[in-house]
C-alpha positions as CSV (number, residue, x, y, z in Angstrom):
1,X,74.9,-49.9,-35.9
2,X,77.3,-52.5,-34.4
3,X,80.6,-53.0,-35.7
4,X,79.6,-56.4,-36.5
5,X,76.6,-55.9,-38.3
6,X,78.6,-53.1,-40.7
7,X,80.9,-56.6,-41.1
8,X,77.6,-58.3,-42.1
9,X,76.5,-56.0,-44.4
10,X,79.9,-55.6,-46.5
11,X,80.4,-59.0,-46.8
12,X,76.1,-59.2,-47.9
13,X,77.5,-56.3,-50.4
14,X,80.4,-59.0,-52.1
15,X,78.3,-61.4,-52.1
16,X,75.5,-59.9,-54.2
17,X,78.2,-58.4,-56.3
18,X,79.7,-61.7,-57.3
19,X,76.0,-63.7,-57.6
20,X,76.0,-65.6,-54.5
21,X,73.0,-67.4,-53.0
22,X,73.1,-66.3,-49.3
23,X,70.5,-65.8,-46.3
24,X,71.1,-65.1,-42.4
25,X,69.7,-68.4,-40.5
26,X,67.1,-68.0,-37.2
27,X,69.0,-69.5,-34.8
28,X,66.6,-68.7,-31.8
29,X,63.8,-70.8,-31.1
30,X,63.9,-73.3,-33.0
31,X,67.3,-72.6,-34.8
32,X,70.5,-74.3,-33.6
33,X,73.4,-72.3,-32.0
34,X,76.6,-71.9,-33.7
35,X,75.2,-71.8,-37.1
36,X,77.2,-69.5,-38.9
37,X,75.8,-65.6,-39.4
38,X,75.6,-66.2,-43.4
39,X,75.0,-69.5,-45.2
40,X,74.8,-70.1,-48.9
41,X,76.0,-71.1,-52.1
42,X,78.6,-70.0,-54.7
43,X,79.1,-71.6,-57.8
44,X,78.0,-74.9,-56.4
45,X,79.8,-74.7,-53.3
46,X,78.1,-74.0,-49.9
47,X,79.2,-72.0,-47.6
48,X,79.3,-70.6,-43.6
49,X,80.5,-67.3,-42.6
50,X,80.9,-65.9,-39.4
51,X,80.9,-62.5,-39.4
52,X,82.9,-60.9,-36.1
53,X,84.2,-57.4,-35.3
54,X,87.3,-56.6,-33.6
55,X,89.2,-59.3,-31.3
56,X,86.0,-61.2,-30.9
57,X,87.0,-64.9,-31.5
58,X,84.6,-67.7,-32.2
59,X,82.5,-69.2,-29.8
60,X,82.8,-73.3,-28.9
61,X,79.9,-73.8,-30.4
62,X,81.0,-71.5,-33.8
63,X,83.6,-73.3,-34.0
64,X,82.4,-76.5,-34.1
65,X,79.5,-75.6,-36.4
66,X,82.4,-74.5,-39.4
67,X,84.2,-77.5,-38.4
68,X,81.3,-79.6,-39.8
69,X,81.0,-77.7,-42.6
70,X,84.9,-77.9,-44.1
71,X,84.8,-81.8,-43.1
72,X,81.5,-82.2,-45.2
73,X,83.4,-80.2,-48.2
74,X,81.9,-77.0,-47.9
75,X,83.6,-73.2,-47.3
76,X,84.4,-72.2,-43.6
77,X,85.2,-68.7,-43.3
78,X,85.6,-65.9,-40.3
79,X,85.4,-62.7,-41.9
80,X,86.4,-59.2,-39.8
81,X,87.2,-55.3,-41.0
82,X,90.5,-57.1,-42.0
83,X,89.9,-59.7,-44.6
84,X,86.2,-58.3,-45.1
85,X,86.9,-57.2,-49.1
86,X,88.9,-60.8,-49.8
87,X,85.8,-63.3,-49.9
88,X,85.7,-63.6,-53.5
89,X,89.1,-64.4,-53.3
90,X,88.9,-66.6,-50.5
91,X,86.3,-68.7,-52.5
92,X,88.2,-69.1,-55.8
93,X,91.5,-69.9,-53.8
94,X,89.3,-72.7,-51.9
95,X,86.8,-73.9,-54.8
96,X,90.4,-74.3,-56.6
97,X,92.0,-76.4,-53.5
98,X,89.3,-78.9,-53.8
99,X,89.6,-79.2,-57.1
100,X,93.2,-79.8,-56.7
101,X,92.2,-82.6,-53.8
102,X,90.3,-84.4,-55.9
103,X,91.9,-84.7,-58.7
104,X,94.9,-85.9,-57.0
105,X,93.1,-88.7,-55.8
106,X,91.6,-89.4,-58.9
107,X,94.5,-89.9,-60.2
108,X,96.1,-91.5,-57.3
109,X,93.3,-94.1,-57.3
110,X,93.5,-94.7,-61.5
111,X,97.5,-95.2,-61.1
112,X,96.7,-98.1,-58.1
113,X,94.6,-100.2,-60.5
């Protein structure tokens, strides 16, 4: 087994453990490149992780793909052997950031009227 597929599968262990919707997308064929290695959704929020071993650092293509997804409000995350056991975390710390966000401008916009 790869390094990066042991990644894969403790990160596949978290999410089932906290009752995340996940699945690993086809990207040959008919697929599109870049798509992150897991894709999903946790308590309403979607989310991309891309799952590397290592030093290996995201491709172009990776990059541009989790990009799209943090501009469109969703999670972005690289996950490794060293922040592999910290996705709930991540989540909650990034779920409450956008919370956060959008309150502020809520109540940035209600104070301009």
């Amino acid at each position: 087994m790869t390094p990066e597929k042991k990644v894969k599968q403790k990160v596949a262990k978290q999410l089932k453990e906290i009752g995340a919707y996940f699945f690993y997308p086809a990207t040959g064929g008919y697929g599109r490149s870049g798509v992150p290695d897991i894709v999903g959704c946790y308590k309403g929020m979607f989310f991309g992780i891309e799952c590397k071993a290592g030093k290996n650092k995201l491709t172009a293509l990776q990059e541009r793909e989790l990009g799209s997804i943090e501009k469109s409000g969703g999670i972005a995350m690289v996950v490794n052997e060293d922040n592999v056991t910290e996705i709930e975390l991540q989540f909650k710390t990034q779920i409450l950031d956008q919370k956060i966000v959008s309150w502020a401008s809520d109540v940035a916009e209600l104070v301009s009227k």
